[in-house]
N, C-alpha and C positions, 0 to 999 in steps of 0.2 A: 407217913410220907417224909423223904427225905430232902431237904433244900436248904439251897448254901443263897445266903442274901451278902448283897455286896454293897455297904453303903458310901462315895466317895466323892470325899470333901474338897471344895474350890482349892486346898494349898497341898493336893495331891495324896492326902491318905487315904488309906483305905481299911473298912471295918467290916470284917467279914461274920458272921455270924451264922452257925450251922447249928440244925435242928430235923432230928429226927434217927438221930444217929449216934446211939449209948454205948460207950465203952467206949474206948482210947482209939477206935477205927476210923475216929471222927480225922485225926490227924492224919491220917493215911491217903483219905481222902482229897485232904486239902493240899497236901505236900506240892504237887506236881507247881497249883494254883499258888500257891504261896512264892515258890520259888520265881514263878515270873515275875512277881508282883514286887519282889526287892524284901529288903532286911524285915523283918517281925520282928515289930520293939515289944508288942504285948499279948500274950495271952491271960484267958481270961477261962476257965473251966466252967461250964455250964452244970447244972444236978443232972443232965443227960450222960456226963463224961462217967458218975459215977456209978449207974447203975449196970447191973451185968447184962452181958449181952445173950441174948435168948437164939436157939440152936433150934432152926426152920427146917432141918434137913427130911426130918419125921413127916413135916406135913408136906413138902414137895414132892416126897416119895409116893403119900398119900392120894397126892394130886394127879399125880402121872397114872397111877397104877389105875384111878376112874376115869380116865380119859382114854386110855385105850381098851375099854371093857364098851366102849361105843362102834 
């Protein structure tokens, strides 16, 4: 599961932390949310950012093709 947690501090930072989400898409993600948010002074790579990202397309194809066999 994927969730972005937002922790923020009485002198107005904010520490976002995202989990569930391997490979650099993590940033993609967060871009939009970042950008409202004002300057990023620090990132911090999670072991999520470095592992590769796994290709769903096989099992949604899967998934489709038993659901209309109903």
């Amino acid at each position: 599961m994927e969730t972005l947690e937002f922790t923020i501090y009485p002198d107005g930072r904010v520490v976002e932390q995202v989990t569930g989400i391997s490979g650099a898409s993590c940033a993609e993600v967060t871009a939009a949310i970042e950008e409202k948010l004002g300057i990023v002074l620090n990132q911090e790579k999670t072991s999520e950012f470095y592992q590769q990202t796994q290709e769903n397309s096989a099992t949604t194809t899967a998934q489709v093709q038993s659901y209309r066999q109903w």
